[in-house]
C-alpha positions in Angstrom: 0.0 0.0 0.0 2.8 2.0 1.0 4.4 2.2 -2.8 0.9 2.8 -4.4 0.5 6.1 -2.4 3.9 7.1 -3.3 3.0 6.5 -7.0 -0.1 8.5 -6.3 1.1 11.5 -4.5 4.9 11.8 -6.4 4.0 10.4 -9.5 0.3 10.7 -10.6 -0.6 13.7 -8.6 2.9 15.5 -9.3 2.0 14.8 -13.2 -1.2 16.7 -13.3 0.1 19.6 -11.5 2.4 19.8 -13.9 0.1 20.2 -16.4 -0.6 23.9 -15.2 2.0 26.7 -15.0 0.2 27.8 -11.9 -0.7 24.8 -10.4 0.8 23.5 -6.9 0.7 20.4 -5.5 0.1 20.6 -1.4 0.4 17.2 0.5 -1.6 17.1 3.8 0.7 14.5 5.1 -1.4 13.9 8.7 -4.7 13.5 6.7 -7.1 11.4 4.5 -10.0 12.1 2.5 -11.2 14.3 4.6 -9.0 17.3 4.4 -11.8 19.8 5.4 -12.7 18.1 8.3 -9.3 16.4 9.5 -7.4 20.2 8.9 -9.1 22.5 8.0 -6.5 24.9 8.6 -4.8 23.6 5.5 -8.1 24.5 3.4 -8.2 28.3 4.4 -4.4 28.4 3.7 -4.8 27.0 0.4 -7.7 29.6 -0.5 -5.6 32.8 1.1 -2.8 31.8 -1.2 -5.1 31.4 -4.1 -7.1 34.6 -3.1 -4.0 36.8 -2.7 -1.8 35.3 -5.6 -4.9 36.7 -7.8 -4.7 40.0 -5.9 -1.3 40.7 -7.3 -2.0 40.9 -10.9 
């Protein structure tokens, strides 16, 4: 199991955030599916980041 989620975060995941020239890739290492529940913190991070990188332009 261990190898598949490494193929799925580093590899698969990786890949498709690749695929955008403003794409990033965050890894909630301490959670599962349930990223809004589990750490929420991480989700209001994620949208001040996007909210402020569009403030910039």
């Amino acid at each position: 199991m261990d190898q598949e989620k490494r193929v799925w975060i580093n590899g698969l995941q990786a890949e498709e955030a690749r695929l955008s020239t403003r794409a990033k890739q965050i890894v909630v290492a301490d959670s599962g599916h349930m990223i809004p529940f589990e750490r929420p913190d991480s989700v209001v991070s994620a949208i001040h980041e996007v909210w402020a990188a569009s403030r910039q332009k």
